[in-house]
C-alpha positions, 0 to 999 in steps of 0.5 A: 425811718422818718427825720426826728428833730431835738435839740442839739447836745455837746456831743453832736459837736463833731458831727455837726462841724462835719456837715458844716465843713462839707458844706463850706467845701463845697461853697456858694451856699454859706457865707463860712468860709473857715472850717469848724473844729467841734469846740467853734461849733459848740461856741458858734451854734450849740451853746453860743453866749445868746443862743436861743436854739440849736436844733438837729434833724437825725434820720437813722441815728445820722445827723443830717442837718442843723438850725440854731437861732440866737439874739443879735451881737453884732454891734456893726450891724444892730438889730431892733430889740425883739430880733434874733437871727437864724441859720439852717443847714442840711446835708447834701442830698437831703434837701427837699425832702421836708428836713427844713420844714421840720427845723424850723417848726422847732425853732418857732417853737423856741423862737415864740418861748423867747418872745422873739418879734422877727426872724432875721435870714441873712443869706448869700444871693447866689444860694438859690436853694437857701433863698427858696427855702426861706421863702417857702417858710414864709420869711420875706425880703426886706433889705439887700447888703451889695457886695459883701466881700468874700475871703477869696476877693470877690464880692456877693450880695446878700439877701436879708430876710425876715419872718414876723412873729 
């Protein structure tokens, strides 16, 4: 059965925060590090205060991934007017096989409604899969944040991305 894109519900919250978790779990891919219990979920990414999107891939009544975009809110690091920010996840062993590609068709979709100018990508630089994922969407570099530290102690870069509108 082919992957199916729509926009995220309040009842995919739980779901949503397993994936997530999992992916936290794991590590080196996702700059979270706390669990999410499907109320943060709903806060953070389905329905934030400056939410834009929330989109959900599903393949066989299963969710397998997410990509939310919102406007910036973060006063330590400001954006120009007209950015917003984006975050993708897909479930292990569903990537590369065009989940993606599928979400972020949504989300320019969402992101062009919004009049947003830049999509901006904040990603670890040790996740070599988010980096080419972003990469292959067309999103370029344009700014390295040197060691950003991690609840553990240590320390990672993070590349900044961005996709022009």
């Amino acid at each position: 059965m082919p992957v199916t894109t729509r926009p995220a519900r309040p009842e995919d919250a739980a779901p949503l925060a397993a994936l997530l978790n999992r992916i936290i779990a794991k590590g080196g891919t996702t700059a979270h590090q706390t669990p999410f219990d499907p109320a943060r979920m709903t806060r953070h990414y389905i329905a934030p205060p400056l939410g834009i999107s929330c989109t959900v891939a599903e393949e066989e009544g299963e969710l397998i991934g997410f990509q939310s975009l919102v406007w910036p809110e973060d006063e330590g690091d400001p954006f120009p007017e007209g950015w917003a920010i984006i975050a993708s996840f897909v479930a292990e062993g569903h990537a590369g096989k065009g989940i993606g590609r599928a979400l972020f068709a949504a989300t320019l979709e969402a992101a062009r409604a919004a009049h947003v100018s830049v999509i901006d990508a904040t990603i670890r630089a040790d996740n070599t899969g988010g980096l080419a994922y972003y990469g292959a969407m067309g999103f370029e570099d344009y700014d390295r944040l040197p060691n950003v530290p991690l609840r553990d102690g240590s320390h990672v870069d993070r590349i900044r991305k961005r996709f022009d509108l």
